[in-house]
C-alpha positions in Angstrom: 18.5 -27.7 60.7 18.8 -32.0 60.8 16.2 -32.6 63.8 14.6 -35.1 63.9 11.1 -33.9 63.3 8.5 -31.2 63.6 5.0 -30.9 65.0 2.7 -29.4 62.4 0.0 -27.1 64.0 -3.4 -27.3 64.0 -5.3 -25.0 61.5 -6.9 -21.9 62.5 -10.0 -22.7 62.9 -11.5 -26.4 63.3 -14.3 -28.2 60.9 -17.0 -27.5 63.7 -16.9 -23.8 63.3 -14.9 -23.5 66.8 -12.0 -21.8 67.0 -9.1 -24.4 66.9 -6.3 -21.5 68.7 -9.1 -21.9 71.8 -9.5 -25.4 71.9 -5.7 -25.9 72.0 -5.1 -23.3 74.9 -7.6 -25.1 77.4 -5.9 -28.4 76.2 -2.8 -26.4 77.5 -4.0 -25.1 80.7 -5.5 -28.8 81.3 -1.8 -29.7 81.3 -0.7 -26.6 82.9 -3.1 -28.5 85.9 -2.3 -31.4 85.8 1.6 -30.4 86.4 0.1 -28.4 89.6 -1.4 -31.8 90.7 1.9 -33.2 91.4 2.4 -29.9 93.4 4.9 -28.8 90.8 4.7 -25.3 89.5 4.4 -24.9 85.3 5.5 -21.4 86.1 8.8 -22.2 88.1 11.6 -19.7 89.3 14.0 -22.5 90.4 16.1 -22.9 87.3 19.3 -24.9 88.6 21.0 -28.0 88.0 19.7 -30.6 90.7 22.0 -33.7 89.9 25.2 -31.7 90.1 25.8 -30.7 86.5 27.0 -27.7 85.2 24.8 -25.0 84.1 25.9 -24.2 80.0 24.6 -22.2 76.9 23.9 -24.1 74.3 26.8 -22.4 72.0 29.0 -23.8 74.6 28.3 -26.8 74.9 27.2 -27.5 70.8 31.8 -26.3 70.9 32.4 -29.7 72.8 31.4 -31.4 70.2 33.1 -29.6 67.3 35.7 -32.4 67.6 33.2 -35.2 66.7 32.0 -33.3 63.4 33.0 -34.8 60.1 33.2 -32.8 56.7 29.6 -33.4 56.0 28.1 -31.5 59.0 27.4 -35.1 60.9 28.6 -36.0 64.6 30.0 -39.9 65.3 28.7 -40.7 68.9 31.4 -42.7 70.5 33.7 -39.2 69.3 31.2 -36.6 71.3 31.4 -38.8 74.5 35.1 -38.7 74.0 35.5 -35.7 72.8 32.6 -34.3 75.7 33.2 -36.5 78.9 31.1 -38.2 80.7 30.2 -34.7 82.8 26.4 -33.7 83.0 25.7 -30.1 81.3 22.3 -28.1 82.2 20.7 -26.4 79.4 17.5 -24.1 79.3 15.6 -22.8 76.5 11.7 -22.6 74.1 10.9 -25.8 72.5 10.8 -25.4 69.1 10.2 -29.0 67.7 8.9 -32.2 69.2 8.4 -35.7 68.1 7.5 -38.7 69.5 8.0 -42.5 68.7 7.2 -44.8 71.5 10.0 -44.8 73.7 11.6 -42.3 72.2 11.2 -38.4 71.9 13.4 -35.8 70.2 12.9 -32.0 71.2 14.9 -29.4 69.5 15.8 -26.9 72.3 16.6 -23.0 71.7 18.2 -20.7 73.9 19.7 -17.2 73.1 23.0 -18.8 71.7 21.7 -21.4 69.7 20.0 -24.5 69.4 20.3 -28.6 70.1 18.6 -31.4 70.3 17.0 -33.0 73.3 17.5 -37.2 72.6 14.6 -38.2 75.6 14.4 -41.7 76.2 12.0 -43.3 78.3 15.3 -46.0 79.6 17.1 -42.8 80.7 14.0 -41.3 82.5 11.7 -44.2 83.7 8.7 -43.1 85.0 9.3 -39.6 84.8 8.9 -40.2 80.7 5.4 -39.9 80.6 5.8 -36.0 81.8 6.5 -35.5 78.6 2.5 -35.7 77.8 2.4 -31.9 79.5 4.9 -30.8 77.1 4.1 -29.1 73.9 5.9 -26.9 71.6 6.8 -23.2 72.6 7.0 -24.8 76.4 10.4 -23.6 78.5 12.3 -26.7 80.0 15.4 -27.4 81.6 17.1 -30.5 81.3 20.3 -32.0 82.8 22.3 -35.0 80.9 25.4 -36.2 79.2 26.6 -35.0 75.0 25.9 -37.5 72.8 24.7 -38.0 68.9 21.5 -39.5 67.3 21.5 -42.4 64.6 21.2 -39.6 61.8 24.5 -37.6 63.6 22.5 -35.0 65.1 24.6 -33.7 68.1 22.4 -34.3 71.6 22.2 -34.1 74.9 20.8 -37.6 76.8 18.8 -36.1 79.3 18.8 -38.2 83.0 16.3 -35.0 83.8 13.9 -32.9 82.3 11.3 -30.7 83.5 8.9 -27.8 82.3 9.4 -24.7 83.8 7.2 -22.6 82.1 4.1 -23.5 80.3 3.2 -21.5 76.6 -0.9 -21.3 76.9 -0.6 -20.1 73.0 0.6 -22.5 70.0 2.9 -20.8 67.5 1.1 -19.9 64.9 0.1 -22.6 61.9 3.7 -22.8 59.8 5.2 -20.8 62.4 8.6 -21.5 61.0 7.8 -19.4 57.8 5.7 -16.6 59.5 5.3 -13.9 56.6 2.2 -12.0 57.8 4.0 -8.8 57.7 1.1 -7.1 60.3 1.2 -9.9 62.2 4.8 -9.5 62.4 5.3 -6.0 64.0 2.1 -6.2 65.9 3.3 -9.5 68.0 7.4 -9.2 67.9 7.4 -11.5 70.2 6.3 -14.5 68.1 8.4 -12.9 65.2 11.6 -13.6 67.1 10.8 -16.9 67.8 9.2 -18.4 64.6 12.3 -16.3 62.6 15.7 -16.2 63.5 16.7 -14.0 61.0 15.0 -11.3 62.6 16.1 -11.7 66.0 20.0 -11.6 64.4 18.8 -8.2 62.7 18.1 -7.2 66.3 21.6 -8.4 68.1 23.3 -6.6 65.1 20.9 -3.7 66.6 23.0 -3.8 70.0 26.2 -4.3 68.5 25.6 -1.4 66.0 24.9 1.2 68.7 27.7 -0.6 70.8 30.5 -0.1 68.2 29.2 3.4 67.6 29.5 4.6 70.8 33.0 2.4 71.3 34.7 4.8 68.2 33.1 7.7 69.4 34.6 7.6 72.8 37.9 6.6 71.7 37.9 10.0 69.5 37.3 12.0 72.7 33.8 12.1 72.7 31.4 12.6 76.1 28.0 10.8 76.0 25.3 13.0 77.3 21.7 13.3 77.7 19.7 16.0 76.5 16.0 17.0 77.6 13.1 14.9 75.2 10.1 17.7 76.6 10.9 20.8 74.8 8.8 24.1 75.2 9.9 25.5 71.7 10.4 23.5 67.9 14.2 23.7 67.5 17.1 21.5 65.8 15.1 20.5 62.7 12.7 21.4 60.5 9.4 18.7 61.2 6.5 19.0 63.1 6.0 17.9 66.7 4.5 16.1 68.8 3.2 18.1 71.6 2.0 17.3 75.3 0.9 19.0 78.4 2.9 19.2 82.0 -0.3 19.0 84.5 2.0 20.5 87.2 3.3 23.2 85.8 0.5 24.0 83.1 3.0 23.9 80.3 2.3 23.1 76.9 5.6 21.2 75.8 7.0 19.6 72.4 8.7 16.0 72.3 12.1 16.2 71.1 12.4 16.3 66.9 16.5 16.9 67.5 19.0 17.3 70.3 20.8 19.9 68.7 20.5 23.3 70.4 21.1 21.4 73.8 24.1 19.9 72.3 25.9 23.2 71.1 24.6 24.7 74.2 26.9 22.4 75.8 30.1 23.5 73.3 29.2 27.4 74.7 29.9 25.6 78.6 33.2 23.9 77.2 32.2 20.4 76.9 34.5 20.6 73.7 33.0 16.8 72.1 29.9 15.7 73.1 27.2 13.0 71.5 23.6 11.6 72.7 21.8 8.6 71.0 18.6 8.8 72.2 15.0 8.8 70.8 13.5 11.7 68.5 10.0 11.9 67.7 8.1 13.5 64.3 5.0 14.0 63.6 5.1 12.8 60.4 3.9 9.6 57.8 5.0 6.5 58.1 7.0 5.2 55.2 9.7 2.2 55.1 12.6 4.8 55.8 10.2 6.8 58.6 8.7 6.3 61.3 6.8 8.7 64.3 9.6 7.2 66.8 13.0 7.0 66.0 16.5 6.8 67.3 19.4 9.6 66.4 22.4 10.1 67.0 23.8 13.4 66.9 27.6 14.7 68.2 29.5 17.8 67.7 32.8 18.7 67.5 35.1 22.1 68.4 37.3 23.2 65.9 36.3 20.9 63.3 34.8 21.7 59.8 31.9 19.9 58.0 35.1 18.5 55.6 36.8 16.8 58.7 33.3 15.1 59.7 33.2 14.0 55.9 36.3 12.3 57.1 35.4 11.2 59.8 32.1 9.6 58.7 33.6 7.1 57.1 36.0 6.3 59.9 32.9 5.4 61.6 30.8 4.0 59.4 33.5 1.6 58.1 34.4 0.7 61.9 31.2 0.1 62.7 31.0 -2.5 59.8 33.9 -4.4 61.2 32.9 -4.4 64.7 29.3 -5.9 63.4 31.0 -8.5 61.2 33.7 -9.4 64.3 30.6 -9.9 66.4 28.4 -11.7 63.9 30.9 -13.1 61.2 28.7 -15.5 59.6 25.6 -13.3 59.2 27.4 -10.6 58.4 28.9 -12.5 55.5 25.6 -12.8 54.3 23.9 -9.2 54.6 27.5 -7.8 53.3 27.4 -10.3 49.7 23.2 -8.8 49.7 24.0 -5.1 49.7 24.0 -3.5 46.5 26.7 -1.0 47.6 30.2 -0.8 48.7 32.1 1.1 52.1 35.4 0.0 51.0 36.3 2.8 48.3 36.4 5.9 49.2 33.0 8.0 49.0 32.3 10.5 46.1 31.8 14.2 47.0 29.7 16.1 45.1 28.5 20.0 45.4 24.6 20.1 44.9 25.0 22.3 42.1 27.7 20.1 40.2 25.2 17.1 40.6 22.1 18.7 39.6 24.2 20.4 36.4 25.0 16.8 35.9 21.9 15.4 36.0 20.2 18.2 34.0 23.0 16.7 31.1 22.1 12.8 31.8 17.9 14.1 30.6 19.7 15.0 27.3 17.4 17.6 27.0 18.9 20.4 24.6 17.6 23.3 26.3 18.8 21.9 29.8 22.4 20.9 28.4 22.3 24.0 27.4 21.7 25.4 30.8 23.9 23.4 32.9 26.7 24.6 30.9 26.4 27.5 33.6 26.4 24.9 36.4 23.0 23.8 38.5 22.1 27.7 39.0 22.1 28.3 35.2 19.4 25.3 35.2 17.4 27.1 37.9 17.2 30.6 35.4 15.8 28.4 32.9 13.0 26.7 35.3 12.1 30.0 37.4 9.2 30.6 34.8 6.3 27.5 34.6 6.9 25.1 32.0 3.7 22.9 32.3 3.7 23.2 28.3 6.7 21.9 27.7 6.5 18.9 29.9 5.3 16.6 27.3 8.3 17.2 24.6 10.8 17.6 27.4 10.2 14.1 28.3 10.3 12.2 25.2 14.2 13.3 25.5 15.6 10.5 26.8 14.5 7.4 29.3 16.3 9.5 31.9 14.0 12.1 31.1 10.9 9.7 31.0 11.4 8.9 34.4 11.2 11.8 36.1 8.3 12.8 38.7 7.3 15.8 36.5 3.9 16.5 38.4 5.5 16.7 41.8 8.8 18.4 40.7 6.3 21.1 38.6 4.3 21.6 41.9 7.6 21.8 44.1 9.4 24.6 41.5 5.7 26.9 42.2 6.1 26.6 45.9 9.8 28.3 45.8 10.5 31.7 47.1 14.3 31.8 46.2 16.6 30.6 43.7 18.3 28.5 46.6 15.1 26.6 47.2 15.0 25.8 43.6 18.3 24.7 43.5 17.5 22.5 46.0 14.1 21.4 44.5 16.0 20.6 41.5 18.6 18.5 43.1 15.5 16.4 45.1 13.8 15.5 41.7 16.3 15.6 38.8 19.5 14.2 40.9 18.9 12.4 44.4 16.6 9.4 42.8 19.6 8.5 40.5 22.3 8.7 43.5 22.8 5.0 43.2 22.8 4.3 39.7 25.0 8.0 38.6 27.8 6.6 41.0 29.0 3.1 41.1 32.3 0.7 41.4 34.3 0.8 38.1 32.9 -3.1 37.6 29.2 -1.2 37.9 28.0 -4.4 40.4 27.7 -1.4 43.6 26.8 1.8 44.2 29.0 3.9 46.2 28.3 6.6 48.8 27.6 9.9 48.0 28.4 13.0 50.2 26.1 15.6 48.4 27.4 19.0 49.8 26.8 23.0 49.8 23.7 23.3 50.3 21.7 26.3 50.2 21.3 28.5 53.3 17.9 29.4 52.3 17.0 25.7 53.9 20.2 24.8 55.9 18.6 27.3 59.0 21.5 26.1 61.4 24.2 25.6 58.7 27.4 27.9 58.8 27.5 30.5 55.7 30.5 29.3 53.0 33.1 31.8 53.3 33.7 31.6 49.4 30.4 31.2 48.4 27.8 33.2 51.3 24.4 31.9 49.4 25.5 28.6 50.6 26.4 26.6 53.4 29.1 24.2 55.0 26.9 21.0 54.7 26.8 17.8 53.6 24.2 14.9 53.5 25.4 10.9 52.7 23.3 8.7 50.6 24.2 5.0 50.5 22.5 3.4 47.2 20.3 6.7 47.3 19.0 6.6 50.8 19.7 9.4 52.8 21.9 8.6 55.8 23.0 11.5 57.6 23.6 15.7 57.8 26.3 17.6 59.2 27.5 20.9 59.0 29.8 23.6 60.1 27.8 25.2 62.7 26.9 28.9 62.6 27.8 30.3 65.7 27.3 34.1 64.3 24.7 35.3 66.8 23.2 37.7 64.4 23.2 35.5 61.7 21.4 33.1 63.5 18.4 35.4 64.5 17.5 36.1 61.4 17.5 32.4 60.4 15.3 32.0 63.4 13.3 34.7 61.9 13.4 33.5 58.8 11.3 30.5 60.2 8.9 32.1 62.3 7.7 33.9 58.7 7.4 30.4 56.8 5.3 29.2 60.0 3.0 32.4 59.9 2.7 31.4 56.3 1.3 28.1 57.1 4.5 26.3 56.9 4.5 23.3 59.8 7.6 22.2 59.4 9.7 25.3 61.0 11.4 26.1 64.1 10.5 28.7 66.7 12.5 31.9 67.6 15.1 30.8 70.5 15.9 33.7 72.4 18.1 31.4 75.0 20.4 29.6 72.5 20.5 33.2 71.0 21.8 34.3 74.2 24.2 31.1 74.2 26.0 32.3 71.3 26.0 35.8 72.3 28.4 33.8 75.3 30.5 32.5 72.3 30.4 29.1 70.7 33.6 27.8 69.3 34.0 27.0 66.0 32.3 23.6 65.4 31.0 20.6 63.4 27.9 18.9 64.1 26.7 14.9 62.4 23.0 13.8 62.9 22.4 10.6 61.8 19.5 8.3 62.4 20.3 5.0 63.6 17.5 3.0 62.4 19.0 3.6 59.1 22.4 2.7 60.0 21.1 -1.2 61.0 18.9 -0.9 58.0 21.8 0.0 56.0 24.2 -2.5 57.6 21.6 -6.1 57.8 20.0 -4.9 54.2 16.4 -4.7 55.6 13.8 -2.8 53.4 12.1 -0.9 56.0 12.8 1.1 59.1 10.1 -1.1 61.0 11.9 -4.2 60.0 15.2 -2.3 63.0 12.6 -0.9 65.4 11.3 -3.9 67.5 7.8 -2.2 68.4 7.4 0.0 65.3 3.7 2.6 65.8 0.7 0.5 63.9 -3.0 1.3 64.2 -5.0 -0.3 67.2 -6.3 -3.3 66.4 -9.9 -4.0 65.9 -12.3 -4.1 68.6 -9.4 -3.0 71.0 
């Protein structure tokens, strides 16, 4: 930014023990007054040019100057007024910057498009100058004048009028322009978007991201539906609910932790390709990929196997990517050159036994190498017994070996009941840590995508049986640079198979598990009507603009992200 200066706030608190935040707002309502005084509102609603200019985003007009720019970024004055006319253009926006010297004021002006510079001079406005006293920074005006350029080629507009139409009581915070308070942040998004930009691009790449994913979905045939949030059973997922009470009808009801077994219920009826993004909830920790709210986007498709939605998943996440970087070129530029992985070669498939096999041989332990000779399940004979005593040897095999969570993976192994849970425990510790640094670009600067697939049916409750291969399932999960993405499957549509997965789960919650489903007698009874064969992709899109803007955590995507109350609230 060239403008022409910056107001530096006052500190927190002044050097009489008062707070300085409180002196400042009654300095600002004093003004607020004094603008009622001359029976003008500092609240106004009447937005509109009043000297027969044209109302204009500041984008559009900052493009009539592109003419007058010269190769070092600066704009030639007698060029903008050629190059912009002599017309008057009405702009609104926040104040972000102000300065004063005598006569002259600059004011750097934001609106949703961009920002420009405010050249107020007290020749162009006579008397009406001094209202400049009852501005202050974070203030909304509008002002009406004619494109021009300051001495130091900073492109302007020469206000003939300017007025406040809304008064900020509150300052920006001290060094608003480098807000990093990280609470502070979340808590008041509002301030966020205005003291970074940054943020408020990760936000409009938000809205294009869900736009562009809905825009390839429908031109594949998909219909957009919505699906009930208030559930009376746990179904589509295994997490554990939040729950809540209809007064009415004295029901005891579950938010929403997946759309699913509305969504196939709606294959049964005929609707052949269907998809909702809508909010999910989970009663779970909060981490930097997780959070009690979320967004998901979930679609299913007739006829189609979990190997054409592998396809297909990088149709869409590859469109999706253009469509952003269309949108947002510039920005997008950026956030592409940060990400430490790659869409544009194709993604690696994997089996889950073939990676943990594979990453049983990267410890370079000799009994494991030994093991994985037999593929993952030969690694999951060897571990079935506790090997607590051999922890300490096994681990001075290699660095790969080093690095393992031994505590937790020991503790997760004792909690198995089946050799597919341990195959699957096995894969979480050994393999799916190392996603992004087992499978890279030939030059070894990116990771690539991984579809990790087959997994066991022992934990895939909704996942079609493999025909070749019964103990495991049509599934897949993608990790990009080792962060899970999304799951889809070939959907089991076997009535009878499907009530004993149900339960299955009704056993694990009678043993204490939370994180089941409940017995659903009426999507039982949907199948028993016939589902087609089908394909279904969950994927949470939280991740997806976390993914695409290279932000580190999920609250960074979600503009109101759950925090504790604050104190004395």
């Amino acid at each position: 930014m060239t403008d022409e200066g910056r107001v530096t706030q006052v500190p927190a608190t002044d050097r009489e023990g008062g707070s300085a935040e409180d002196a400042i707002i009654q300095a600002r309502r004093a003004k607020a007054a004094h603008v009622r005084e001359r029976r003008e509102n500092p609240f106004a609603n009447d937005v509109r040019p009043r000297l027969g200019s044209r109302t204009i985003d500041i984008a559009d007009a900052r493009a009539l100057g592109d003419a007058a720019r010269d190769a070092s970024g600066r704009y030639d004055e007698t060029r903008v007024r050629e190059a912009a006319g002599a017309d008057l253009l009405h702009v609104r926006g926040r104040v972000i910057a102000l300065r004063s010297t005598g006569g002259l004021s600059f004011l750097r002006l934001r609106d949703r498009t961009g920002e420009v510079q405010l050249l107020v001079s007290q020749d162009a406005l006579g008397e009406d100058y001094a209202r400049l006293q009852d501005i202050d920074v974070a203030d909304f005006v509008e002002a009406e004048g004619t494109l021009t350029a300051s001495k130091r080629g900073e492109l302007s507009i020469d206000p003939r009028r300017l007025r406040l139409v809304t008064k900020a009581y509150r300052p920006l915070p001290e060094k608003w322009h480098g807000l990093t308070d990280v609470e502070l942040r979340y808590r008041q998004r509002y301030v966020d978007l205005v003291a970074n930009p940054p943020v408020a691009d990760v936000f409009r790449a938000r809205s294009h991201v869900v736009r562009a994913t809905r825009a390839i979905l429908d031109a594949h045939g998909f219909l957009e539906v919505e699906t009930p949030t208030m559930h009376t059973l746990v179904g589509g997922a295994a997490a554990r609910p939040f729950e809540t009470h209809h007064n009415a009808l004295d029901m005891h009801l579950y938010m929403r932790i997946a759309p699913e077994l509305y969504l196939k219920r709606l294959l049964v009826g005929g609707l052949e390709r269907v998809y909702e993004i809508g909010r999910c909830y989970r009663n779970e920790g909060i981490s930097t990929r997780h959070n009690p709210e979320f967004t998901m986007l979930e679609f299913y498709q007739a006829y189609a196997t979990y190997t054409d939605l592998m396809d297909f998943t990088e149709v869409l996440l590859r469109g999706v990517d253009a469509r952003l970087a269309e949108a947002m070129p510039s920005t997008h530029a950026l956030w592409k050159e940060a990400r430490p992985f790659t869409l544009e070669q194709p993604f690696v498939r994997v089996p889950m036994e073939r990676a943990v096999a594979a990453a049983a041989e990267r410890t370079a332990i000799p009994t494991w190498v030994a093991a994985a000779a037999a593929g993952g399940m030969g690694l999951v004979a060897l571990l079935r017994d506790d090997f607590g005593a051999s922890i300490k040897e096994w681990a001075k095999s290699s660095p790969r070996a080093k690095a393992l969570d031994w505590g937790n993976f020991r503790k997760g192994l004792a909690k198995c009941d089946s050799d597919g849970e341990r195959l699957f425990a096995c894969y979480e510790y050994l393999a799916e840590p190392f996603l992004s640094g087992d499978y890279r670009t030939d030059d070894g600067k990116r990771s690539v995508p991984v579809f990790v697939t087959d997994y066991p049916f022992e934990i895939s409750p909704l996942a079609r049986r493999s025909d070749a291969q019964p103990e495991l399932t049509d599934r897949f999960e993608l990790f990009v640079d080792g962060r899970e993405l999304c799951n889809a499957f070939s959907e089991l549509n076997d009535p009878d198979d499907q009530a004993s997965r149900f339960e299955a789960q009704v056993a694990r919650k009678v043993r204490g598990d939370e994180e089941t489903m409940d017995y659903d007698g009426d999507y039982i009874r949907a199948l028993e009507q016939g589902m087609p064969p089908a394909a279904g992709f969950g994927m949470g899109m939280d991740r997806l603009v976390m993914m695409l803007t290279h932000s580190a955590s999920i609250r960074d995507v979600i503009l109101f992200p759950l925090l504790r109350p604050e104190s004395g609230t």
